[in-house]
C-alpha positions in Angstrom: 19.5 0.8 -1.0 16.3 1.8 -3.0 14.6 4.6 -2.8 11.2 5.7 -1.6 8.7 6.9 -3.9 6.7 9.2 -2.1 4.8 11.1 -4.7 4.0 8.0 -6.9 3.2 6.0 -3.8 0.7 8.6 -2.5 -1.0 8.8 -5.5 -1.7 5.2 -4.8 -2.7 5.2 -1.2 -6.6 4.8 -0.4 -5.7 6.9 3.3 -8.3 8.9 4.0 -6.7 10.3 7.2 -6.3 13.9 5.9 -3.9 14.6 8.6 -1.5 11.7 8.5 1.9 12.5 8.5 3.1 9.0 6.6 1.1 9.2 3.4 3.5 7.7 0.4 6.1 6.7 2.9 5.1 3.1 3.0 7.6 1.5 5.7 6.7 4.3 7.9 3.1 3.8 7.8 3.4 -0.2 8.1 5.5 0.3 11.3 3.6 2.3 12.9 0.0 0.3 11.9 1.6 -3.0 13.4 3.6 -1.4 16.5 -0.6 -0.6 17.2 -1.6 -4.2 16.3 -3.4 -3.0 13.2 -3.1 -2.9 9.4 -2.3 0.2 7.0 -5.6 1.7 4.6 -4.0 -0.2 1.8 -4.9 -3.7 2.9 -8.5 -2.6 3.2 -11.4 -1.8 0.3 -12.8 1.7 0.2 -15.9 0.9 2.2 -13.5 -0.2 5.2 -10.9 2.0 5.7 -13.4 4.6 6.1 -14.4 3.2 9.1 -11.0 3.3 10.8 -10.9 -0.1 11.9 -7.7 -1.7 10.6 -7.3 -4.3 13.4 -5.8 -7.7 11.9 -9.2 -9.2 13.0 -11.1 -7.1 10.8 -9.0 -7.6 7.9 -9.4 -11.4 8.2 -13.0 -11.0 8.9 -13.2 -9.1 5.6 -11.2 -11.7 3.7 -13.6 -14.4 5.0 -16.9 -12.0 3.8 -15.3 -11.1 0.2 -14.3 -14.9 -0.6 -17.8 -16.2 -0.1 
């Protein structure tokens, strides 16, 4: 089975939930996104994961705005 690499993988993640518990553990943080109906920080730009809205809707409504 592979591994996890937590400490490279956080250096990668654009979270900016300071408190979040999954930071760098990538399955983790994807389970518990869609078990909520909603997409983890990393399938966002900067400018929307700051607003904490990582609905699927959103996502696809930002994909729609940054392909025009």
């Amino acid at each position: 089975m592979r591994q996890c690499s937590v400490e490279q993988n956080k250096e990668k993640c654009n979270c900016t939930y300071e408190p979040c518990s999954r930071k760098g553990i990538c399955c983790e943080c994807v389970r518990y996104h869609w078990r909520s109906g909603e997409l983890p920080a990393c399938f966002f730009p900067a400018d929307v994961e700051r607003t904490y809205d990582r609905s699927v809707e959103r996502f696809i409504e930002t994909r729609q705005e940054r392909e025009r």
